[in-house]
C-alpha positions as YAML, in Angstrom:
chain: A
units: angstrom
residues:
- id: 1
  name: UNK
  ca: [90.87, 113.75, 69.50]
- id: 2
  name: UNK
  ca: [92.53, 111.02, 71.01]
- id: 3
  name: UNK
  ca: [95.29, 110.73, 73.82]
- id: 4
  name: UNK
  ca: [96.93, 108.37, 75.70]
- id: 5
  name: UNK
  ca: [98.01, 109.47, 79.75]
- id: 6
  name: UNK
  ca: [99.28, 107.32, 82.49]
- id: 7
  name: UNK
  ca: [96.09, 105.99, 84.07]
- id: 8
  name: UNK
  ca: [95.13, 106.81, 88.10]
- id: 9
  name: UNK
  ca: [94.08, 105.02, 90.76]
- id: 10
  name: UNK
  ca: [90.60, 106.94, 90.75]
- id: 11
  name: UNK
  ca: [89.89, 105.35, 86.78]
- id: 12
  name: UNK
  ca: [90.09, 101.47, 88.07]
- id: 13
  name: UNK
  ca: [86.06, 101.52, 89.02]
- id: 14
  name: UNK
  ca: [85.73, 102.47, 85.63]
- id: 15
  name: UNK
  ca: [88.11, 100.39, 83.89]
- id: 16
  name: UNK
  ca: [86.43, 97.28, 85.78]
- id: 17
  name: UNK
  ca: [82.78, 98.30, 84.56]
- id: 18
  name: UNK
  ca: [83.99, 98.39, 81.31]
- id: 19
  name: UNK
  ca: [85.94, 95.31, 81.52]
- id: 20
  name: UNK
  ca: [82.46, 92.97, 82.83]
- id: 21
  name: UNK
  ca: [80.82, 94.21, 79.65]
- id: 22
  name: UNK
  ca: [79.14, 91.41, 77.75]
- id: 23
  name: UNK
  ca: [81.32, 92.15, 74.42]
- id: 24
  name: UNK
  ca: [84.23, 92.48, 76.65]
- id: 25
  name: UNK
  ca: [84.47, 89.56, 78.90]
- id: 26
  name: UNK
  ca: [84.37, 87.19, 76.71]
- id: 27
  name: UNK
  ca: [88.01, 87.72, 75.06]
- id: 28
  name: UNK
  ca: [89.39, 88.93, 78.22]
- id: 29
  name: UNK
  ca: [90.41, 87.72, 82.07]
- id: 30
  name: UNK
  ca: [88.55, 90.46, 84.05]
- id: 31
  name: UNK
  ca: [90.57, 91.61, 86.88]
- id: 32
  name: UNK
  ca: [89.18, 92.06, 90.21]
- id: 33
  name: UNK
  ca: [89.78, 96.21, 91.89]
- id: 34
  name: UNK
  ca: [92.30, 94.66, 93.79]
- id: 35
  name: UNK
  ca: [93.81, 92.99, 91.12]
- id: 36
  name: UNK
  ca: [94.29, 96.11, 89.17]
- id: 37
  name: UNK
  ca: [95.28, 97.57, 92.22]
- id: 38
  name: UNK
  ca: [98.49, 95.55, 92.84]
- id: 39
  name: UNK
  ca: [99.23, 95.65, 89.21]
- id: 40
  name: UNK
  ca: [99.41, 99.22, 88.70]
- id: 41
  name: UNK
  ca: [101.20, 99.60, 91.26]
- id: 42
  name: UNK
  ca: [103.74, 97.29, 89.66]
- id: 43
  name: UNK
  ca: [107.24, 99.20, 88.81]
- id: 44
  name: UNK
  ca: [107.08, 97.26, 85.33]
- id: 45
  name: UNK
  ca: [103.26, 97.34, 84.89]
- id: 46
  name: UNK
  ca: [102.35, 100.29, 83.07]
- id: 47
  name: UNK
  ca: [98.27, 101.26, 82.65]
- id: 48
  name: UNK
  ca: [97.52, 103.87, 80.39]
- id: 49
  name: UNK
  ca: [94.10, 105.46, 80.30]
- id: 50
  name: UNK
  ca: [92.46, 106.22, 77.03]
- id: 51
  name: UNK
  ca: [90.61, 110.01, 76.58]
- id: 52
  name: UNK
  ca: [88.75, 110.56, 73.28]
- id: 53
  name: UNK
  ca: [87.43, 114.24, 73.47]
- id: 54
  name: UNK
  ca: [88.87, 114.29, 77.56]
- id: 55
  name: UNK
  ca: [86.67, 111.47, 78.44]
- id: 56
  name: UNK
  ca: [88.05, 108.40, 79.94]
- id: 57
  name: UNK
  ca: [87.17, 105.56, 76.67]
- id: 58
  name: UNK
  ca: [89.03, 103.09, 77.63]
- id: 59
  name: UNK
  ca: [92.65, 101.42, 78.82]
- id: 60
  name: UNK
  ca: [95.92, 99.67, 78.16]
- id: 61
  name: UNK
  ca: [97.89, 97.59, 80.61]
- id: 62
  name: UNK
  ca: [101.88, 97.20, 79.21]
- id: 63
  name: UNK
  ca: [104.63, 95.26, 80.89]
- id: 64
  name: UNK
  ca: [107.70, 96.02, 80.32]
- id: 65
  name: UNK
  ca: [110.02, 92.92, 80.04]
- id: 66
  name: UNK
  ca: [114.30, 92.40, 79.56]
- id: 67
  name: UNK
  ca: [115.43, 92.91, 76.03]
- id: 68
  name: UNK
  ca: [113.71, 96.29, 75.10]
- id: 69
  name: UNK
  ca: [110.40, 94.33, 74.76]
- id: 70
  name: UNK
  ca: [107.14, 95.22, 76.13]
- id: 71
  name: UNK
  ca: [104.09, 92.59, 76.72]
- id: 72
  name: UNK
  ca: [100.85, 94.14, 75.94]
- id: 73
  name: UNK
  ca: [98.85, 92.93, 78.19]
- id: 74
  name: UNK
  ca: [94.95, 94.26, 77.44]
- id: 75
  name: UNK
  ca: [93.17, 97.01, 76.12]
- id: 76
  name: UNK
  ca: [89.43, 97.72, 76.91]
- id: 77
  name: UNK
  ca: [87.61, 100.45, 74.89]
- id: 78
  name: UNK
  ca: [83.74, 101.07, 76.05]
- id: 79
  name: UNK
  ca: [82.57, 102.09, 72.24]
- id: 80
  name: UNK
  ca: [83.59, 99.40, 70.02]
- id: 81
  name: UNK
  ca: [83.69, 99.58, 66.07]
- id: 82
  name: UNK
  ca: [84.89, 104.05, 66.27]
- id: 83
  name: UNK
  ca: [88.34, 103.20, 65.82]
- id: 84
  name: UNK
  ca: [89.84, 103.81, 69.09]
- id: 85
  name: UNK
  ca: [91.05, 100.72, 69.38]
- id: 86
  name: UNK
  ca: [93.52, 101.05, 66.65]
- id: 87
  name: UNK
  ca: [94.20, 104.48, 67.01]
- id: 88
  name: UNK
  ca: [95.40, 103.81, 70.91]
- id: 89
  name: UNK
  ca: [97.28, 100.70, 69.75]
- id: 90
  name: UNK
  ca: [99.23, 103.20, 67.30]
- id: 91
  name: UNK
  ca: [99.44, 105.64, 70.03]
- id: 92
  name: UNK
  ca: [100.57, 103.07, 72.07]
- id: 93
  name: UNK
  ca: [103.19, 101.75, 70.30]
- id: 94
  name: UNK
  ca: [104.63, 105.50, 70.21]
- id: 95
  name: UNK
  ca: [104.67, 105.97, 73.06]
- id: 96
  name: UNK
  ca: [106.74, 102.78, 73.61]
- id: 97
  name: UNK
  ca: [109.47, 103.48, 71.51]
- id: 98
  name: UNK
  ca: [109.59, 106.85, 73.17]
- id: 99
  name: UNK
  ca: [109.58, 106.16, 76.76]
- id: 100
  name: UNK
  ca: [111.77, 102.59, 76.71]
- id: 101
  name: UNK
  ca: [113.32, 102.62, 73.14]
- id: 102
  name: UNK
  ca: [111.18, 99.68, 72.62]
- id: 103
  name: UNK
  ca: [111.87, 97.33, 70.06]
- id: 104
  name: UNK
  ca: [109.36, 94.65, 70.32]
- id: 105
  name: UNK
  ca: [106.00, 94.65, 71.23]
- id: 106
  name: UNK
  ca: [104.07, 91.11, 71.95]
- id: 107
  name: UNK
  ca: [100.64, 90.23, 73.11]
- id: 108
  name: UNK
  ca: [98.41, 87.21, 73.16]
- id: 109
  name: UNK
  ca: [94.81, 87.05, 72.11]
- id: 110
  name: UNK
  ca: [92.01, 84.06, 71.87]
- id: 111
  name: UNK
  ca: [91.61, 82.39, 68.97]
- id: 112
  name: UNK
  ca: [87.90, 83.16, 68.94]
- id: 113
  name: UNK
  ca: [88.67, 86.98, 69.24]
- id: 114
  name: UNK
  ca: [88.23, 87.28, 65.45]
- id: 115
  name: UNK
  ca: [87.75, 91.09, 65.30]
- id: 116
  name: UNK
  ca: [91.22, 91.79, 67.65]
- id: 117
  name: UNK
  ca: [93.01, 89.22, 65.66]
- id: 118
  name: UNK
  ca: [91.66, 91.38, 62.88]
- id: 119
  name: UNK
  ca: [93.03, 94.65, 64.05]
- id: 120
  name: UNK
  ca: [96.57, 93.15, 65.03]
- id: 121
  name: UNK
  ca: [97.23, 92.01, 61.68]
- id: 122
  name: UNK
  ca: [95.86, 94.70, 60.46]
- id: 123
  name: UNK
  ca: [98.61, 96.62, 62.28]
- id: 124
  name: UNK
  ca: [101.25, 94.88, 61.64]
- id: 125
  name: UNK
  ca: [101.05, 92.27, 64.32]
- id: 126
  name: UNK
  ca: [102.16, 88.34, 62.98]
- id: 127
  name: UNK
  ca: [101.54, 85.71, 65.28]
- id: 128
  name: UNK
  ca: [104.05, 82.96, 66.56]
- id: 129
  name: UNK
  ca: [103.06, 80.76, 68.72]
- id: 130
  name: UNK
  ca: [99.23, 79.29, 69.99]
- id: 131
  name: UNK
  ca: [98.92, 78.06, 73.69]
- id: 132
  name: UNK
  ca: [96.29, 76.44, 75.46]
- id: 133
  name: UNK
  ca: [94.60, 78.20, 78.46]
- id: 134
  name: UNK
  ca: [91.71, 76.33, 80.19]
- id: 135
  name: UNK
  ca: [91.13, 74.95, 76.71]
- id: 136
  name: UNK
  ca: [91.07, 77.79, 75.04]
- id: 137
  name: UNK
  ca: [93.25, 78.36, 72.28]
- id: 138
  name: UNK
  ca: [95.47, 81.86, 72.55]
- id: 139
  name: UNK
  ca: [97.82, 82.74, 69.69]
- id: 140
  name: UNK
  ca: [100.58, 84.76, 70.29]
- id: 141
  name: UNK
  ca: [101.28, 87.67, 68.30]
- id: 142
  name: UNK
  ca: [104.28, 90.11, 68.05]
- id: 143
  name: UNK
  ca: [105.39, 93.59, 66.15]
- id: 144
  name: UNK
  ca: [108.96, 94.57, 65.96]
- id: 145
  name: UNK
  ca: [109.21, 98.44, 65.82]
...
């Protein structure tokens, strides 16, 4: 059972553990506590907390942006290859439509991230655009709902 609730203040020490794991860090920008501090306190940053059988497994930062669009920022799961992943992205998408009629969902993911790039397509996601950051390539991906 999987489920999807607006994430607390008390879950950051977690989400940061999980975040500075080895198959983690490497496809992500780790935030620092205060980092995720500021952000979820954000009016347009939204972190949602991820509870497979009621215990925490993971988390999804959102930004909502102009034009019914929402920027999907990062998820973290701490058992990788269960499905979660893509069960909380389909969650999450729900979820997004429901709360701010949302029409597009984009996010942007390294180019060396093979099994995310994986799931997004799987899911519908098509990319359009690459960037650069520090020399790493990041394509840009997007879902309209």
């Amino acid at each position: 059972m999987l489920k999807l609730i607006p994430s607390i203040a008390e879950h950051i020490d977690a989400f940061i553990e999980m975040e500075r794991r080895s198959d983690t860090t490497q496809f992500i920008i780790p935030y620092t506590k205060a980092q995720h501090q500021t952000e979820m306190h954000k009016q347009d940053v939204i972190y949602l907390s991820i509870l497979s059988h009621n215990a925490l497994s993971g988390f999804i930062i959102l930004a909502r942006q102009a034009n019914r669009e929402v920027e999907f920022r990062r998820i973290v799961v701490d058992s990788k290859f269960r499905g979660i992943g893509q069960q909380a992205i389909v969650q999450m998408e729900q979820y997004c439509m429901a709360q701010f009629d949302t029409q597009r969902i984009w996010l942007d993911v390294f180019e060396s991230n093979q099994r995310g790039l994986h799931i997004y397509n799987k899911l519908g996601y098509k990319q359009f655009n690459t960037l650069l950051h520090q020399g790493k390539p990041l394509i840009l991906m997007e879902k309209y709902l």
